[in-house]
LOZAMI-90424 format. One record per residue (C-alpha): residue in one letter; x, y negated, z negated. Coordinates in Angstrom, 2 decimals, m for minus. Example, Ala and Ser with C-alpha at 12.3 -4.5 7.8 and 13.67 -1.06 7.14 Angstrom:
A/12.30/4.50/m7.80;
S/13.67/1.06/m7.14;
//
This chain:
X/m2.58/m16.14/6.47;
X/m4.97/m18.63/6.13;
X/m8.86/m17.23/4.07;
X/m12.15/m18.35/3.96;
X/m12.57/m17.10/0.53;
X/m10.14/m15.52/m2.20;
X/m11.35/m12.70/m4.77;
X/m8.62/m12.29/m7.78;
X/m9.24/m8.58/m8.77;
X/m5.95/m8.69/m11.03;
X/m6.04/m6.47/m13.75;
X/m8.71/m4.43/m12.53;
X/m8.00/m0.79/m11.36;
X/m9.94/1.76/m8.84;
X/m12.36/1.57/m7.88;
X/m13.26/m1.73/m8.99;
X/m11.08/m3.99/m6.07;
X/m13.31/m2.03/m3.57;
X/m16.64/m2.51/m5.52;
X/m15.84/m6.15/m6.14;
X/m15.12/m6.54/m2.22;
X/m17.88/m4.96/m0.63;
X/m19.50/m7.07/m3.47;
X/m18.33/m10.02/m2.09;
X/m17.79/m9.62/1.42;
X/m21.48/m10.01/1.16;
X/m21.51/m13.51/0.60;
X/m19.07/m14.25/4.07;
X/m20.71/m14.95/7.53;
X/m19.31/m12.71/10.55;
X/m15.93/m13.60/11.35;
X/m14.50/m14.86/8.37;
X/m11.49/m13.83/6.13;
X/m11.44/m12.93/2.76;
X/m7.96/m12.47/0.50;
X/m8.29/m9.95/m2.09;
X/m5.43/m10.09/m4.65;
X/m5.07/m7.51/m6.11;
X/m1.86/m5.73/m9.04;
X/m2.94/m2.25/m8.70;
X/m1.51/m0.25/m6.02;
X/m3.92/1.99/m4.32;
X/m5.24/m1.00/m2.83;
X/m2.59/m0.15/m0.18;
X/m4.71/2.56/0.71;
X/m8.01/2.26/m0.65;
X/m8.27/m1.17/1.47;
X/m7.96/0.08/5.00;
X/m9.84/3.37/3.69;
X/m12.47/1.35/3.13;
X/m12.63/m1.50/6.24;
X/m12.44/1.54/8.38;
X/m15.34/3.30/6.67;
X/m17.65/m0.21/6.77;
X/m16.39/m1.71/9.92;
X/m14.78/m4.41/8.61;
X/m11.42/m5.27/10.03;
X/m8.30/m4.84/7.82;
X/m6.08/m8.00/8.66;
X/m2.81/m7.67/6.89;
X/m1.56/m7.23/3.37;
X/1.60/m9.22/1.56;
X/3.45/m8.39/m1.30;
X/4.12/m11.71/m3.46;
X/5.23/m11.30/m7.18;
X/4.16/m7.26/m8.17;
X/0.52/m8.45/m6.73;
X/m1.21/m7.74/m3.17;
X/m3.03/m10.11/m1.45;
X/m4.96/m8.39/1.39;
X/m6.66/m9.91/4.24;
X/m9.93/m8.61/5.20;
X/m12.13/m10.34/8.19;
X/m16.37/m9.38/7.42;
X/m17.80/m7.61/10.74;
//
């Protein structure tokens, strides 16, 4: 899948992946996708937790090498 913008949040652990998304989702224009990637994982919850609680719309999530890249498009 194909983002807009990437956020490396390896080596970080909750709630920080969440904080540093909603932190940067802020910087995206409507429509557009943003790859989190991301070793710790709760983000396999916490990630559609949270796009359901803002509105944002929870794309997809892959599993490459012990880290998750997930796949968020901003409202």
């Amino acid at each position: 899948m194909k983002a807009d913008q990437t956020l490396d949040c390896v080596g970080l652990y909750c709630p920080m992946p969440i904080y540093k998304t909603a932190q940067k989702i802020k910087e995206l224009k409507p429509g557009e996708v943003l790859e989190v990637i991301a070793d710790d994982k709760g983000i396999r919850k916490d990630m559609p937790a949270w796009c359901n609680t803002t509105g944002n719309e929870y794309l997809a999530i892959e599993e490459k090498n012990g880290e998750f890249h997930v796949f968020v498009r901003k409202k």
